[in-house]
C-alpha positions as CSV (number, residue, x, y, z in Angstrom):
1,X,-26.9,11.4,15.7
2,X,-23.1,11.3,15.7
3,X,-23.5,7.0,16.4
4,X,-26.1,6.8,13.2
5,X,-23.2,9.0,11.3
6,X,-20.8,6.7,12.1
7,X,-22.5,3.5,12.1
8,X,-25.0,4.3,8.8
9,X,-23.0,1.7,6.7
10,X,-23.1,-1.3,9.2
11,X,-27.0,-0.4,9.8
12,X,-27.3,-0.2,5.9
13,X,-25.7,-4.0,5.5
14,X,-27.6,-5.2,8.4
15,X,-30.9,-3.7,6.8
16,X,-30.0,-5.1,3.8
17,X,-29.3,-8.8,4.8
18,X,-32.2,-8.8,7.1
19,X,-34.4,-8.4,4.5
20,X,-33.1,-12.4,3.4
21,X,-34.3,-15.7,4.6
22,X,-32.0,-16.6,7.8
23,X,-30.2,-19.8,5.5
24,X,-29.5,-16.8,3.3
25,X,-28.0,-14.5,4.9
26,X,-24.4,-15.8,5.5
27,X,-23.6,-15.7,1.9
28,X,-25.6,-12.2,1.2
29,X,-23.6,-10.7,4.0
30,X,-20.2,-12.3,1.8
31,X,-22.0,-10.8,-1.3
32,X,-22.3,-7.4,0.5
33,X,-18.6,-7.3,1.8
34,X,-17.0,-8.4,-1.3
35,X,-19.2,-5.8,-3.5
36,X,-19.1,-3.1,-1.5
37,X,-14.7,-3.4,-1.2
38,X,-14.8,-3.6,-4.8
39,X,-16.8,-0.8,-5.5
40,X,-15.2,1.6,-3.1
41,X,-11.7,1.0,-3.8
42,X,-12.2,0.5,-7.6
43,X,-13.7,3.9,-7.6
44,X,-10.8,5.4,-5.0
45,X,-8.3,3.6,-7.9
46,X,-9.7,5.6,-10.6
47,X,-9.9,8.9,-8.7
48,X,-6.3,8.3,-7.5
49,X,-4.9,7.6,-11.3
50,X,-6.3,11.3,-12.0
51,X,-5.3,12.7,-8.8
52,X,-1.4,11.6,-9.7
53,X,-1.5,12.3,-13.3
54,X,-2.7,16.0,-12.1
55,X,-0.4,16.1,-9.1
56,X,2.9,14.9,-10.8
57,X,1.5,17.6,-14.0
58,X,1.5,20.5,-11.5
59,X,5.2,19.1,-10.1
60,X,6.6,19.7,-13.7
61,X,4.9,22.6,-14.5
62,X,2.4,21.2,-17.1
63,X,-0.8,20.4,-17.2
64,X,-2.4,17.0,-16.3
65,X,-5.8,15.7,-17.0
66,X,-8.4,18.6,-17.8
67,X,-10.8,18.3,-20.4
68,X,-12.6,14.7,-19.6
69,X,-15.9,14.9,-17.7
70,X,-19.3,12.8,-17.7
71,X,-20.2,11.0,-20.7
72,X,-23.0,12.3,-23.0
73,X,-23.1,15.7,-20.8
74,X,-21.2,19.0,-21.1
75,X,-19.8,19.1,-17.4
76,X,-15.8,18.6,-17.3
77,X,-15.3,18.0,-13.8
78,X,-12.0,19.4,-14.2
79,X,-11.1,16.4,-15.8
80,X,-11.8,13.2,-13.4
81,X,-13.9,11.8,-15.9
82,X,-10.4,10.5,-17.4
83,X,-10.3,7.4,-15.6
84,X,-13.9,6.6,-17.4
85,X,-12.6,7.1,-20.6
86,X,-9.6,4.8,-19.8
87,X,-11.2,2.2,-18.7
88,X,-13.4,2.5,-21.7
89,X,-10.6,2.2,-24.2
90,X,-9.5,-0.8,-22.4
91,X,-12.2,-2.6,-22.5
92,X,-12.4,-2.2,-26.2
93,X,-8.4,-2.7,-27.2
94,X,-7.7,-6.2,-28.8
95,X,-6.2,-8.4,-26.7
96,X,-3.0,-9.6,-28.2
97,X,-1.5,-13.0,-27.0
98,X,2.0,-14.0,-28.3
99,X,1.5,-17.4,-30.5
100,X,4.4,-19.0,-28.4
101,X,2.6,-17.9,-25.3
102,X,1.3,-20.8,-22.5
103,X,-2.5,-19.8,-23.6
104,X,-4.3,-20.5,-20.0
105,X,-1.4,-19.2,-17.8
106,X,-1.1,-16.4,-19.9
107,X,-4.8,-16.1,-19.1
108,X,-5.0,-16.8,-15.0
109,X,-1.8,-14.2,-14.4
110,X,-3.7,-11.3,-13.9
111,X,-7.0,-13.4,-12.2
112,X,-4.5,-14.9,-9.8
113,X,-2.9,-11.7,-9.3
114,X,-6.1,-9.7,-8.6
115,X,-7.3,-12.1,-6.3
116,X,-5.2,-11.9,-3.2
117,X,-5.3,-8.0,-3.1
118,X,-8.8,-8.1,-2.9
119,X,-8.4,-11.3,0.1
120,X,-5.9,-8.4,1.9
121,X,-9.0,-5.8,2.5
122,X,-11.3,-8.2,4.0
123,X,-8.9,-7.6,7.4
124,X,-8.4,-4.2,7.2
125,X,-10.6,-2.4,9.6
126,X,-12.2,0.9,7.9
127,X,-13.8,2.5,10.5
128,X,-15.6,1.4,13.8
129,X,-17.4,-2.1,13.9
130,X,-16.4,-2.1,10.1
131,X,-14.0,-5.5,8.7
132,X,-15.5,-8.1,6.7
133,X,-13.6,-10.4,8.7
134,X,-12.3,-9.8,12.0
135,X,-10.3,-13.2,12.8
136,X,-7.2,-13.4,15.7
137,X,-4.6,-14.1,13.4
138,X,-5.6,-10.8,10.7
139,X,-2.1,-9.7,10.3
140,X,-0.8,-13.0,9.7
141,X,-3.6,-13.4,6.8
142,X,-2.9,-10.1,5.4
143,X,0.6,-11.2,4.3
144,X,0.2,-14.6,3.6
145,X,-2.7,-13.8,0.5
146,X,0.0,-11.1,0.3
147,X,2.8,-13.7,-0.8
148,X,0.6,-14.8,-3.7
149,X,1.5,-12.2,-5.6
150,X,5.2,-13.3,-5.8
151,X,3.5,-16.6,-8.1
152,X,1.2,-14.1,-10.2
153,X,4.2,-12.5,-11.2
154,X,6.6,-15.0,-11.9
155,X,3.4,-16.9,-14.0
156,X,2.8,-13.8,-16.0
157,X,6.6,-13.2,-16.9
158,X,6.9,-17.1,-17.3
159,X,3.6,-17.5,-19.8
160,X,4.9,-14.7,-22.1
161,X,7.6,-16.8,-23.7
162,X,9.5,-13.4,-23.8
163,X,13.1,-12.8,-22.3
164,X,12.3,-9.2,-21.6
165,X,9.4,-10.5,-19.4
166,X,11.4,-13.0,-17.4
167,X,13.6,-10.9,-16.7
168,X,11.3,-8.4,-14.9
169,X,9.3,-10.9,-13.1
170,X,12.6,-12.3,-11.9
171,X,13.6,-8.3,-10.9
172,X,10.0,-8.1,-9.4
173,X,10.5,-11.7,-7.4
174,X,14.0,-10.9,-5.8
175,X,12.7,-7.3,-5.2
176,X,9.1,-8.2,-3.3
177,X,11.0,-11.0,-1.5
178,X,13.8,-8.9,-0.2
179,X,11.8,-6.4,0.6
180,X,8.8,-8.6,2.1
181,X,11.4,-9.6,5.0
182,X,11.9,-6.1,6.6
183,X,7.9,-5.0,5.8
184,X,7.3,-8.1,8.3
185,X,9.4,-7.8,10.6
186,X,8.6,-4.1,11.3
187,X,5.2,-5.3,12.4
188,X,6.9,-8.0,14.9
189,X,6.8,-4.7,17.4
190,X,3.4,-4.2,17.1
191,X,2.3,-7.8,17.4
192,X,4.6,-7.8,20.7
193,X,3.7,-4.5,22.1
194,X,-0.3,-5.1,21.4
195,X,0.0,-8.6,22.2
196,X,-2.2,-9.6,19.7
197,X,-2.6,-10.4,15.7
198,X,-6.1,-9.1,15.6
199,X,-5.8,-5.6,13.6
200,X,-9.2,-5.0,15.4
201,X,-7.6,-5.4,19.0
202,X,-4.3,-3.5,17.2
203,X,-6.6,-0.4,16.3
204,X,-8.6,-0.6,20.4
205,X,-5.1,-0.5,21.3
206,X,-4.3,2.8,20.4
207,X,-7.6,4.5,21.1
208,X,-6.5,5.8,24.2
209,X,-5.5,9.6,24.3
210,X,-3.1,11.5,26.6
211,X,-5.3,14.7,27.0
212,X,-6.0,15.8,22.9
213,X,-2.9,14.1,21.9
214,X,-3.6,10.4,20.8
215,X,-1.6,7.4,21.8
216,X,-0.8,5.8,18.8
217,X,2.3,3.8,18.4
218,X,3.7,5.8,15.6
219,X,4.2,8.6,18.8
220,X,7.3,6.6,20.1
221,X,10.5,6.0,19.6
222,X,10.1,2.1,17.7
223,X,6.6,3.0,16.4
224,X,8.1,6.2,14.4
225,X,11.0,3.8,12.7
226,X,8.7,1.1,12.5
227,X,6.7,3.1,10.3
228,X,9.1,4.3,7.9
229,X,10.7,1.1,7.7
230,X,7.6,-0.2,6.9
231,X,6.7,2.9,4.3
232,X,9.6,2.3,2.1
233,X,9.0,-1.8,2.3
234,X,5.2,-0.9,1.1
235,X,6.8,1.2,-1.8
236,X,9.0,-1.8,-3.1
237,X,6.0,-4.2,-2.6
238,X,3.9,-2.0,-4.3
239,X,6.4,-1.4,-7.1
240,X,6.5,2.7,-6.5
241,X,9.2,5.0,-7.4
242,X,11.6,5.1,-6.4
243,X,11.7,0.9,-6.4
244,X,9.6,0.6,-9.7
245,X,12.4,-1.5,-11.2
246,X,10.1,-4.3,-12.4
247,X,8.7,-2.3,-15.2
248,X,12.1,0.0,-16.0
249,X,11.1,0.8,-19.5
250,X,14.7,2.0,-20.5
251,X,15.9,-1.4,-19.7
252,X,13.0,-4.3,-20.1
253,X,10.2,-2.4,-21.7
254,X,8.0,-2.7,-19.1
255,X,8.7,-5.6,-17.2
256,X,6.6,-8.8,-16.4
257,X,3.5,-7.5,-18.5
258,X,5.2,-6.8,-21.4
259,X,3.3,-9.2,-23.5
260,X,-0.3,-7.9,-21.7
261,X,-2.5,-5.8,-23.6
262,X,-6.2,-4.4,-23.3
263,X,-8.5,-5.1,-20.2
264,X,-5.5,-7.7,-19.1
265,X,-3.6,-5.1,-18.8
266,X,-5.7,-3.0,-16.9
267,X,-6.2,-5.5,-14.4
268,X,-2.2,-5.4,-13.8
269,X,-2.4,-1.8,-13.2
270,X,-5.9,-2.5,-10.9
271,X,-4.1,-4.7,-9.1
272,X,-0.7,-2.3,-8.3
273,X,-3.0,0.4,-6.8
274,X,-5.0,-1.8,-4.8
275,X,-1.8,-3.6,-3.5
276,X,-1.2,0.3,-2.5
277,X,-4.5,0.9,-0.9
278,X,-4.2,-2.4,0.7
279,X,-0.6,-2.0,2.6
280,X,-1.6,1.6,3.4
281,X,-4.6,0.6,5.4
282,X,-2.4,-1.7,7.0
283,X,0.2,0.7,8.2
284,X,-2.8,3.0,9.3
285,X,-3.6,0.0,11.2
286,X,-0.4,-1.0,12.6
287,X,1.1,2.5,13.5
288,X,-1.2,5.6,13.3
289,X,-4.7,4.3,15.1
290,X,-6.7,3.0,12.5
291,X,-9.8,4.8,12.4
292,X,-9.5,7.1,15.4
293,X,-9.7,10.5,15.3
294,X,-5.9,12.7,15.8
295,X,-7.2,14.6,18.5
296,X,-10.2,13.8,21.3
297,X,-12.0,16.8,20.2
298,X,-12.5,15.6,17.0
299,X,-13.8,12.1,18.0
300,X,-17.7,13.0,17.5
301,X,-16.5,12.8,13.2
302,X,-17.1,9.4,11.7
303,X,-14.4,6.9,12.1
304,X,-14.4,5.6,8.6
305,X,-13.8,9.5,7.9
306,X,-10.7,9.6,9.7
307,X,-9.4,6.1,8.2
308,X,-9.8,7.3,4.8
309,X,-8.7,10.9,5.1
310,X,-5.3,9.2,6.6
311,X,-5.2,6.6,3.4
312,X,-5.6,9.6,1.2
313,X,-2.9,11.0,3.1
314,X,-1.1,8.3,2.6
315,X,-1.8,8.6,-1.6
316,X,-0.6,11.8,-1.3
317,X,2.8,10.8,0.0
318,X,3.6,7.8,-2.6
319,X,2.8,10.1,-5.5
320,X,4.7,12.8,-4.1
321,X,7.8,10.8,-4.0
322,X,7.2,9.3,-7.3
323,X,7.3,12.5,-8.7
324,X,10.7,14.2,-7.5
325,X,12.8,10.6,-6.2
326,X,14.6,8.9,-9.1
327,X,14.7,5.5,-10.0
328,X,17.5,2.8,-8.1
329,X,19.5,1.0,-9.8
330,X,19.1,-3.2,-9.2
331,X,22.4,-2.7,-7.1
332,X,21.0,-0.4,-5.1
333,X,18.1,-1.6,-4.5
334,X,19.3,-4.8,-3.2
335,X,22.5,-3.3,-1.0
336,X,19.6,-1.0,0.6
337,X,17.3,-3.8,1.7
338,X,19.6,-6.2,2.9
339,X,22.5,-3.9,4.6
340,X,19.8,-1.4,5.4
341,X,16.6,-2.1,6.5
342,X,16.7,-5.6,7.1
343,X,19.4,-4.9,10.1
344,X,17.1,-1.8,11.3
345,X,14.2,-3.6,11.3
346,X,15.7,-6.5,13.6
347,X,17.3,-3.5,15.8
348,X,13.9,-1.8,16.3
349,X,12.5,-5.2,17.8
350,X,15.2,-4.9,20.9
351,X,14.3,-1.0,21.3
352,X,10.2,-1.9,21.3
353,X,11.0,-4.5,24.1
354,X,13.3,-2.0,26.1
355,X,10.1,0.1,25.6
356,X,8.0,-2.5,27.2
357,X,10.1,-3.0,30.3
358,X,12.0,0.1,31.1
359,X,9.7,2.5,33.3
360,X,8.2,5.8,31.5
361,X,9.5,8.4,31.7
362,X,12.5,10.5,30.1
363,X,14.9,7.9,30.6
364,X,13.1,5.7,28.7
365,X,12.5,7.8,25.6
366,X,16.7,8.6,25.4
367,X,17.7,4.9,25.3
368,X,15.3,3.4,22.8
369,X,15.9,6.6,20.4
370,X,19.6,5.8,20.5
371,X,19.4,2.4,20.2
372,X,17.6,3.3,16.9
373,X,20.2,6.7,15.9
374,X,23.0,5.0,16.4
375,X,22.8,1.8,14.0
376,X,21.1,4.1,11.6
377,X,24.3,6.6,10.7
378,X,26.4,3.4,11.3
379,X,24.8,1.8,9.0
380,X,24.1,4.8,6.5
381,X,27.7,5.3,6.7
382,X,28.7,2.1,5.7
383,X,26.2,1.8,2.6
384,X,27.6,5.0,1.2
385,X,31.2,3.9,1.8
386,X,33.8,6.4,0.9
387,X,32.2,7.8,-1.6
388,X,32.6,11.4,-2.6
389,X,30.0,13.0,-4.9
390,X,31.5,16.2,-7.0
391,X,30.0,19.5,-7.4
392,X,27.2,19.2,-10.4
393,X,28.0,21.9,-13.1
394,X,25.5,23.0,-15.4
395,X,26.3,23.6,-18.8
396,X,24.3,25.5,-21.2
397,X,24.3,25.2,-25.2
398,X,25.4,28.3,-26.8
């Protein structure tokens, strides 16, 4: 029972496909992946835009969505019927193109930027026996449809004949770039440890457990910065706060997409969540076991349970920050990646090959933490500088 549990979706897509001629069945089983990623994570991106809206509500004491429910019925659902009504209102809005616009690239922007997130998930393992496409090289594929997103960008912010949206896509360029390097390199460990691109073999290597404790590579010393290097990296790529400098609406009225309105617009903001799924399932991948269970008495649950109650997790954590982090400035932003992570992200590669040839034990633990400790207030220190921040003092109007 616990096997049919876990395995009901793959016996459900076999079922289906069988049901074809045999000449058919490659491109129904392509049809079945594609539909069923889309459906899945378009409805987890809807949820999730109610989930923040309620979350980051309850963080400043107000109230978020509440009154929305099913259409043509009275139940409210405590409002997650919002995201129906918004994608409703989209689909209806005009869409507005500027007359001095490029009239087809302004067009393919969002198409070509939709694209390659939904290329990423066809990698991403979800549970057991469960990727669309389980190649050697899947890590290496995840970021190279990744990179497209750079040209999506840049063609939207060029196609708008506005200097506002230049600007941001050329923010949004230099930001995903500089912060692509270090998100890459923290997965070099990985890749060397696991000896292997595979994110299948990646998620069978850390499957193991060490009594009820699992061993998954976030659980030592270059997994753990690995995976917060990675973390903030995924928060720039995804355009999160605190790096959501693209769109800084005080400064370039919403970035690249200024000059995007309706369902186009829509697909910009489908496209940034998915780009979030997508890198999250990757570093569930890469550093916290993929779909395995945390503890071996809990193995009998369904894997794909345990991969998407860690990607909700996950959620959790980026709206979390967006809510109580402020916004970078450019400066920042910049000095942080370079000076920062880039430097701890090449450090951690020499601590995860000390792990791989010192012997276990004790020993081995103490010199690959300080390899990372060190370099990190070192370099903390120097990124701060000599600054000296004064005591805030409140003042009230009388």
């Amino acid at each position: 029972m616990t096997d049919f549990c876990d395995q009901i979706f793959v016996l459900l897509a076999h079922w289906l496909v069988g049901t074809f001629p045999v000449s058919w069945r490659p491109l129904v089983s392509a049809i079945v992946s594609v539909s069923s990623i889309m459906a899945v994570f378009g409805l987890l991106f809807g949820l999730t835009t109610v989930v923040e809206r309620k979350t980051i509500g309850r963080i400043q004491n107000r109230y978020g969505p509440n009154r929305v429910g099913l259409p043509f019925t009275e139940l409210r659902l405590f409002g997650f019927g919002q995201f129906i009504a918004d994608g409703i209102k989209a689909l209806t809005k005009e869409d507005v193109v500027p007359r001095a616009a490029d009239q087809v690239v302004h067009f393919l922007a969002p198409l070509i930027l939709i694209v390659p997130v939904f290329l990423a998930f066809s990698v991403v393992p979800v549970g057991r026996n469960m990727v669309p496409i389980d190649i050697d090289a899947g890590v290496l594929f995840f970021f190279a449809v990744g990179a497209g997103t750079e040209l999506a960008v840049f063609t939207a912010g060029w196609s708008s004949r506005n200097k506002y949206s230049l600007l941001g896509a050329m923010r949004a360029i230099a930001q995903m770039i500089s912060y692509e390097v270090p998100l890459i390199i923290s997965t070099i460990t990985v890749v060397m440890l696991v000896g292997s691109l595979s994110t299948v073999k990646i998620v069978e290597a850390q499957a193991d457990y060490s009594g009820q404790l699992p061993q998954w590579h976030v659980f030592t010393p270059w997994g753990f910065a690995g995976f917060v290097l990675f973390l903030i990296a995924a928060m720039a790529e995804s355009n999160r706060s605190p790096f959501d400098l693209p769109e800084g609406e005080s400064e370039i009225i919403a970035g690249y997409f200024i000059e995007y309105s309706g369902f186009k617009f829509a697909v910009f903001f489908l496209a940034e969540y998915l780009g979030m799924f997508a890198i999250s399932g990757m570093a569930i991948t890469l550093f916290l076991g993929g779909w395995t269970a945390p503890l071996a008495m809990l193995d009998w649950l369904p894997s794909w349970l345990w991969f998407f109650g860690k990607l909700m997790a996950l959620i959790f954590l980026f709206i979390w920050v967006r809510g109580t982090v402020p916004r970078l400035r450019i400066d920042q932003l910049m000095h942080f990646a370079w000076k920062f992570m880039l430097p701890m992200a090449l450090i951690n590669i020499v601590a995860a090959g000390l792990w791989r040839f010192l012997p276990p034990g004790l020993g081995r633990w103490l010199v690959c933490s300080a390899i990372l400790l060190v370099p990190y207030f070192l370099l903390g220190k120097a990124l701060m500088g000599e600054r000296r921040f004064a005591k805030r003092k409140y003042r009230y109007a009388e």
